[in-house]
C-alpha positions, 0 to 999 in steps of 0.5 A, spaced: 822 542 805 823 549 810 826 553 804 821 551 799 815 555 803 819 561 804 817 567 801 820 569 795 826 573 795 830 576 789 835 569 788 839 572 782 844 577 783 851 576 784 855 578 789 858 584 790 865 586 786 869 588 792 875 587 788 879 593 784 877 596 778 878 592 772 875 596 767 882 601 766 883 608 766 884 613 771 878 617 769 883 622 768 880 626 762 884 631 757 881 638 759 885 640 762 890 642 757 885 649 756 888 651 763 895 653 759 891 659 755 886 661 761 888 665 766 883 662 770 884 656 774 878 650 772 877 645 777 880 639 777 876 634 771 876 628 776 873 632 782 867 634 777 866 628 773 866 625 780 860 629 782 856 629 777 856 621 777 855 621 784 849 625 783 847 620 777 849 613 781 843 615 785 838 615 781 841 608 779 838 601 785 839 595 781 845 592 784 847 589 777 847 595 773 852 598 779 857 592 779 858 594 772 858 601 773 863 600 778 868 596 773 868 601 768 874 605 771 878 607 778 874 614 778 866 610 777 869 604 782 870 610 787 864 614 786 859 608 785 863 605 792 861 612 795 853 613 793 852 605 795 847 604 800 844 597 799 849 592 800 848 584 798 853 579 799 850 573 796 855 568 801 858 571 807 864 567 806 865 571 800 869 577 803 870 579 809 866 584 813 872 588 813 873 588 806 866 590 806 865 595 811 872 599 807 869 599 800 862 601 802 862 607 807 856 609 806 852 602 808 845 603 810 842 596 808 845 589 809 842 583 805 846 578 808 846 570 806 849 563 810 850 556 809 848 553 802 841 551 800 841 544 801 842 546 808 833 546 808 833 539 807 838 537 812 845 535 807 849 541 811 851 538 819 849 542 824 854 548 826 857 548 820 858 556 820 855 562 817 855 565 823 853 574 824 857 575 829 863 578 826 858 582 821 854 585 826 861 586 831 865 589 825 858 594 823 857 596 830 862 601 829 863 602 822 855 603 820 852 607 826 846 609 821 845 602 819 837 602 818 836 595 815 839 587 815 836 581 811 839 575 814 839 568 810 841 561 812 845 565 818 847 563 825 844 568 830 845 568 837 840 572 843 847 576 843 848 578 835 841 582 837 841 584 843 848 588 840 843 590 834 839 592 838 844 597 842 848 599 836 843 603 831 838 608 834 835 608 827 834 600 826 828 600 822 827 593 818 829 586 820 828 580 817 831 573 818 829 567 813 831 560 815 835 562 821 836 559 828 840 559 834 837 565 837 830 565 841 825 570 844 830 574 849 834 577 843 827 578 840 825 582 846 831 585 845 830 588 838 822 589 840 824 594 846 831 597 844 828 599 837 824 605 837 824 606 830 823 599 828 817 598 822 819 591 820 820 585 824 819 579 819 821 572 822 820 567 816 822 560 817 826 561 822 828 557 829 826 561 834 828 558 841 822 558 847 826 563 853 819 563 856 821 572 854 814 575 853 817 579 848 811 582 845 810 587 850 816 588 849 814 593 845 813 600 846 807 601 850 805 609 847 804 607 840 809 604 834 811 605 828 811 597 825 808 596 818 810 589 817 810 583 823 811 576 821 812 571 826 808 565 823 814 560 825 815 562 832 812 555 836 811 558 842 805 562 845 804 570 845 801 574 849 795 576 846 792 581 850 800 585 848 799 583 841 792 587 841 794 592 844 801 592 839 796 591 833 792 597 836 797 602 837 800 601 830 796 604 825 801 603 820 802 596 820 800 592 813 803 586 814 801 582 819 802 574 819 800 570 826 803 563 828 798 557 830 796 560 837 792 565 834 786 562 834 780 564 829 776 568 835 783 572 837 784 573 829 777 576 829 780 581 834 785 584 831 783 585 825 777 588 828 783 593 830 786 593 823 782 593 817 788 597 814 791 591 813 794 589 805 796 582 807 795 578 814 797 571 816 791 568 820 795 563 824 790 557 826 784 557 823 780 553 827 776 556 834 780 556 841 777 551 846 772 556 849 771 560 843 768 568 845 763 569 840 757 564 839 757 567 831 764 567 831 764 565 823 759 571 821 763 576 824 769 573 821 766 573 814 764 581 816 772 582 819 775 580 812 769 585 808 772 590 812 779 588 811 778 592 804 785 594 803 787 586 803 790 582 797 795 577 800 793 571 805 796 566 808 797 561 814 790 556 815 795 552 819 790 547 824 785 548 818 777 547 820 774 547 812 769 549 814 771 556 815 773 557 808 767 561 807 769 565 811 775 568 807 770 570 801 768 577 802 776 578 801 777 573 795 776 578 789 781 583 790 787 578 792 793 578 788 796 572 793 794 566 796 798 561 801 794 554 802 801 550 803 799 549 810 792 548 809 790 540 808 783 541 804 781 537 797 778 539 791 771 541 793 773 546 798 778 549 794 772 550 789 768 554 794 774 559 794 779 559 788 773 561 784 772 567 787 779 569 785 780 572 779 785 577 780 790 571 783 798 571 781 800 568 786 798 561 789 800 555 793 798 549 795 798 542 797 797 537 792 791 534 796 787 537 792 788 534 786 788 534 780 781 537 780 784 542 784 788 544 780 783 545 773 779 549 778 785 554 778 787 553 771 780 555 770 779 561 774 785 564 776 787 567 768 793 572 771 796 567 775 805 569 774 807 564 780 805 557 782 807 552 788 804 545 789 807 542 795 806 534 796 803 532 803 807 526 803 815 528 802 816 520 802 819 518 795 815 512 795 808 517 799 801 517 794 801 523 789 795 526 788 797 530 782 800 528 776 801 530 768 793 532 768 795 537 772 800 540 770 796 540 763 791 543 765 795 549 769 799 550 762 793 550 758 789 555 762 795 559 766 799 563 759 801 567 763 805 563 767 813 565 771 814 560 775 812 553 777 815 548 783 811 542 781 811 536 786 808 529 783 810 522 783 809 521 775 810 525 770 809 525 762 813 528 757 807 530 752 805 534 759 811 537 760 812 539 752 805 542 753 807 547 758 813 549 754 809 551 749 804 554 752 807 558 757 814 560 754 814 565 758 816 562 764 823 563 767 823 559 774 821 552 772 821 546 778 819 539 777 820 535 783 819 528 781 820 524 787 821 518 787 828 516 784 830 515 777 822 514 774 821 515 767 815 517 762 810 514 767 806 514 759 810 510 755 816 508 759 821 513 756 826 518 760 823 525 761 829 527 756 824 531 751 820 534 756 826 539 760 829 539 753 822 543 751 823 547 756 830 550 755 828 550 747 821 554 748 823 558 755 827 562 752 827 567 759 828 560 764 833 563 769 832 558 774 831 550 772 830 544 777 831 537 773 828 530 777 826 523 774 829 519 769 834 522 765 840 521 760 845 525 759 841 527 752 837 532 757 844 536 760 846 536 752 839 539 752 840 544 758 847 546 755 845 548 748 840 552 750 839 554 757 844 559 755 840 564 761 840 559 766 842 562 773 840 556 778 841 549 777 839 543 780 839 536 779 837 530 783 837 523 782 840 524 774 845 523 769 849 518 766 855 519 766 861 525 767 858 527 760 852 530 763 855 535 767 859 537 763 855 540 757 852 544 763 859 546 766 861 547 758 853 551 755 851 555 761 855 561 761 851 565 766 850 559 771 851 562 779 848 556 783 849 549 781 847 544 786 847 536 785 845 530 789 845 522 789 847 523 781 853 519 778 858 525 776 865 524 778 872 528 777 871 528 769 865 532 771 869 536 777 874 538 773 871 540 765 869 546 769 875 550 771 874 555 767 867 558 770 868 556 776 871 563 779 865 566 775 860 562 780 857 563 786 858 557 788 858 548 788 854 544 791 856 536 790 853 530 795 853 523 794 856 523 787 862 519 784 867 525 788 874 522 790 878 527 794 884 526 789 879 530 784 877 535 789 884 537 791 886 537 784 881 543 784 883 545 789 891 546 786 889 549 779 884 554 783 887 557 789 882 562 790 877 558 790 875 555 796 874 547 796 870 544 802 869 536 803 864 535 808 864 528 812 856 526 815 861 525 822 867 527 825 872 520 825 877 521 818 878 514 814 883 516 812 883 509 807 876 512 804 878 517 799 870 518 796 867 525 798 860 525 801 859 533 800 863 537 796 862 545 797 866 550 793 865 557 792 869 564 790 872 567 796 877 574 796 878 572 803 881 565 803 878 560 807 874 560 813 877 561 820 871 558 824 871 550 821 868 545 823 872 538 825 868 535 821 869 540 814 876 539 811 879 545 806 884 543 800 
C-alpha cells in the first residue's frame, strides 16, 4: 500500500510526442509571391512565423495543450521542440534518452516515471528495471543547465546522484517518489555538491542506512531550501545539524520530519521556523528524557506562531493525547494527513471540528464511521478524501461502511475525489455519492475481501459504479472492486467515456466485461487488472486502442501465452512483457502469470530480466 500514501502527483497526461509531425504541411505560407514586385527583400515567411510562435509557446505550460501544438505541422513541431522546458515522460521504456535528449534541446525539468504501479504492492519482482542511469549519463552532457528531475518507481543508485550532483551547477529540486537502491551516501552527495538546491522531497522512497550523516552535508553558511521532506528515511538524523539546516534556511516552507524527531525536537525546529506552510511532525510522541517538563503548552504556543501553516502531516508514533495540542494551527488549514495516526472517533472530534477550511484529508478507518460523520459534518470545502484501513488483510475487521461513505457524500457536495477502503458496501450508498457529488473525477472504492456483493440485499455492486460513471460526468479515474458482472463493465464502457485510469480487481464474468471497457473508453491511458477471469477474448478486442495507450497491466487472469504473442504479431510496435514470479520456464505451462504491454518508439528494452520474456 506504499503507493496509496503518497502525495498526490498529476497521473493524466500522456507522454510526450516524440515521434514526427503528423499534423502535415511545411508551414510554408504563401507570402512570399509579393517579393516578385518589391525590390525589397522580405524575410523568409518561415523564419518569421517561427519566431512569433516560439514567443507565444512560451506563455503555453500545459503539456497537453503543447502536444497538440506540436502535431499541427513541421514548423509548430520545431518551434514547440525548441521553447520546451519541462519534460515528462510517463514510462521510461517509451523513448529512449537519446531520442529525448535530440527532440528537447532546451530541457531544463525532467519528470520521469519507471516500473508499473502495481509494483507498490509487490506484483512487480524485484530488479525488473527502470533504471536512471542511462537518463542521468545521457543528460550529463546533453543538459548542462538541468535544474529539476521528478523520478517515480525508478532504480536509483548512490552513484546516478552522486554524478547528478557533479553534473548541474545550477541543480535546484529533486524529487524521488517510491524510489529504491540508493542510500544516504548519495544523499549526502546531492546535499554538499548542490549550492543551489531548493527542493530535497524523498517520498516513500527506500533509502538504504550507509551510516552517512548527510544532514551536515549541507552548506554550513546558509542555504537556499524551501522544501525538505524525508519522512520515509528510517534511519537517525543528526539533529543538532538538522537545526542548524533548519535555522540557517530562511526560505523553507516545506518541512516533513521522519519518526526520530521526537515532539521535544519538532518543538525546537519550529521555534526556528515559524514560516513554515507546511510541516511533517515526524513522531508525535516525547523522546525518553524529554527537554521541557511543560513540553505540551509550548508545543501549543509553537503551531500559534506557526501562522503561515496550512498543510499538516506525519503524527507517526502518535501519543492522542497530544492532539490538543495542533489546535491553534487547525483554522487555517487547507490539508491534514492522519494516515499514519491510529486514533478513534473521539479524538478525531476534538480536531476536525476546528477544520473548517480543510480540502484535503486523509485517515485510518479506526476512526469509524462516527469519525467520518464528524468530518461530513464540519469539513464543507472538503475536494479530496482518503481512508486507509489499519488492517489490509481481506478478511481483517473494517471499521467503516456505507454509513460513512453516506454521510461524507451528503455533508461534502464539493467532493473531487475519493479512495474508500471497507469491507461492505451498498449499493444505495454508493448511488447516493453519485448523486450528491457528481463532481467527483477520481472515485476509488476498495472492498477488500473478495467478490462481496451488496452487504444490504445480497445483490452485485453493478448499479452502484454503474451510478457513478452515469451522474460523474467528470470521472477521469475509476477503481472497481466487490462483486461485479459483466453488466458494470457494459456500464463503465457506455458511459466512462472520460475515464483515463482504470483499475479492476477481483471482477468480472467473462471476456465480455473487458471488452465493452477496451470497445467505450476512448480516452483510457492506464488499465491495470488483477485476479479477474478476462482471457485472450478480452486480450484481443482491444488492438485497436492499445497504441493509444499508455500501458497494460494484466495478473493472475485466464492469460495464454498463445494469445500474448498473437498481440505481439498484429502490434509490433507495442511491447509485450510476460513476467513469471521465478526464473525456471515450464516450458509445458503456457498460462501467463503477469502480462505487462506498453507503447514504445525504441522496441524493447535492452536490460531484461531472466525471468521477464518479451514477444
Amino acid at each position: 500500500m506504499r503507493e496509496e500514501k503518497t502525495e498526490m502527483s498529476e497521473d493524466e497526461d500522456m507522454t510526450v510526442d516524440l515521434g514526427g509531425a503528423t499534423g502535415g504541411g511545411d508551414g510554408v505560407t504563401h507570402e512570399a509571391s509579393s517579393s516578385q514586385t518589391c525590390s525589397c527583400p522580405s524575410p523568409f515567411p518561415d523564419q518569421v512565423l517561427e519566431i512569433v510562435l516560439e514567443n507565444v509557446l512560451l506563455f503555453l505550460t500545459s503539456r497537453r495543450d503543447r502536444n497538440a501544438v506540436s502535431l499541427v505541422c513541421k514548423s509548430w513541431y520545431r518551434a514547440e521542440a525548441f521553447t520546451r522546458s519541462e519534460l515528462f515522460i510517463g514510462n521510461c521504456y517509451a523513448v529512449s534518452p537519446r531520442r529525448a535528449i535530440e527532440r528537447f534541446r532546451g530541457v531544463r525539468s525532467l519528470m520521469l516515471k519507471g516500473k508499473p504501479r502495481f509494483a507498490d504492492f509487490s506484483l512487480v519482482p524485484p530488479n525488473w528495471g527502470a533504471h536512471f542511469l542511462p537518463w542521468v549519463s545521457t543528460m550529463a552532457t546533453a543538459y548542462p543547465w538541468l535544474e529539476k528531475v521528478y523520478l517515480k518507481r525508478m532504480s536509483v543508485t548512490d552513484g546516478d546522484l552522486k554524478l547528478l550532483a557533479n553534473s548541474f551547477p545550477g541543480f535546484k529540486e529533486l524529487v524521488l517518489v517510491c524510489c529504491e537502491g540508493f542510500g544516504t551516501s548519495g544523499l549526502a552527495a546531492v546535499a554538499s555538491e548542490c549550492s543551489r538546491l531548493r527542493v530535497l522531497d524523498l517520498i516513500d522512497d527506500d533509502v538504504m542506512d550507509d551510516e552517512v550523516d548527510w544532514i551536515s552535508c549541507f552548506p554550513e553558511t546558509g542555504t537556499c531550501l524551501e522544501s525538505l521532506v524525508f519522512d520515509c528515511v528510517e534511519c537517525p538524523v543528526n539533529f543538532e545539524s538538522l537545526e542548524q539546516l533548519v535555522a540557517g534556511s530562511p526560505s523553507l516552507r516545506r518541512l516533513k520530519l521522519n519518526r526520530h524527531v521526537s515532539l521535544g525536537q519538532l518543538h525546537r525546529l519550529m521555534v526556528r521556523a515559524p514560516q513554515l506552510t507546511h510541516l511533517g511532525t515526524g513522531s508525535f510522541s516525547l523522546s525518553e528524557h524529554p527537554a521541557q517538563e511543560d513540553q505540551e503548552a509550548n508545543l501549543s504556543e509553537a503551531f500559534a506562531t506557526c501562522k503561515s501553516l496550512v498543510c499538516l502531516s506525519g503524527f507517526r508514533d502518535i501519543v492522542p493525547s497530544y492532539l490538543p495540542t495542533i489546535h491553534p494551527a487547525c483554522a487555517k488549514l487547507t490539508s491534514l494527513n492522519l494516515s499514519y495516526a491510529n486514533i478513534n472517533a473521539e479524538q478525531l472530534k476534538s480536531v476536525i471540528c476546528h477544520c473548517h477550511k480543510l480540502q484535503t484529508f486523509w485517515v485510518l478507518d479506526s476512526v469509524c464511521d462516527e469519525g467520518l460523520q464528524a468530518v461530513a459534518a464540519t469539513c464543507k470545502e472538503l475536494h479530496e478524501l482518503r481512508v486507509f484501513p489499519m488492517d489490509a488483510r481481506e478478511d481483517g475487521e473494517g471499521f467503516v461502511s456505507e454509513v460513512g461513505l453516506l454521510a461524507i457524500s451528503q455533508g461534502c457536495r464539493k467532493l473531487r475525489s475519493i479512495l474508500y477502503f471497507c469491507q461492505e458496501m451498498s449499493n444505495a450508498a454508493v448511488v447516493a455519492m453519485s448523486q450528491n457529488c457528481p463532481e467527483l473525477v477520481v472515485f476509488r472504492l476498495c472492498i477488500m475481501g473478495r467478490h462481496r456483493p451488496d452487504h444490504v440485499t445480497g445483490e452485485p455492486m453493478d448499479e452502484g459504479f454503474g451510478a457513478i460513471v452515469m451522474n460523474c460526468k467528470k470521472l477521469m479515474r475509476l477503481a472497481v472492486s466487490g462483486l461485479l458482472t459483466d453488466k458494470a463493465f457494459s456500464y463503465i464502457g457506455k458511459y466512462g467515456k472520460l475515464i483515463r485510469t482504470l483499475s479492476v480487481a477481483f471482477a468480472g464474468d467473462s471476456d465480455m466485461g473487458l471488452t465493452y471497457v477496451l470497445e467505450g473508453c476512448p480516452k483510457l491511458q492506464k488499465l491495470e487488472i488483477r485476479d479477474s477471469p478476462f482471457g485472450d477474448s478480452a486480450l484481443l478486442s482491444g488492438l485497436h486502442h492499445y497504441y493509444n495507450m499508455r500501458f497494460l497491466w494484466m495478473s493472475s487472469c485466464k492469460l495464454s501465452l498463445e494469445g500474448c504473442k498473437e498481440v505481439a504479431r498484429m502490434m509490433p510496435h507495442l511491447v509485450v512483457e510476460v513476467i513469471r514470479d521465478r526464473d525456471e520456464v515450464d516450458t509445458t505451462d503456457d498460462a501467463v502469470e503477469k502480462l505487462y504491454m506498453y507503447r514504445s518508439l525504441e522496441g524493447h528494452r535492452l536490460d531484461v530480466p531472466s525471468y521477464v520474456t518479451i514477444l
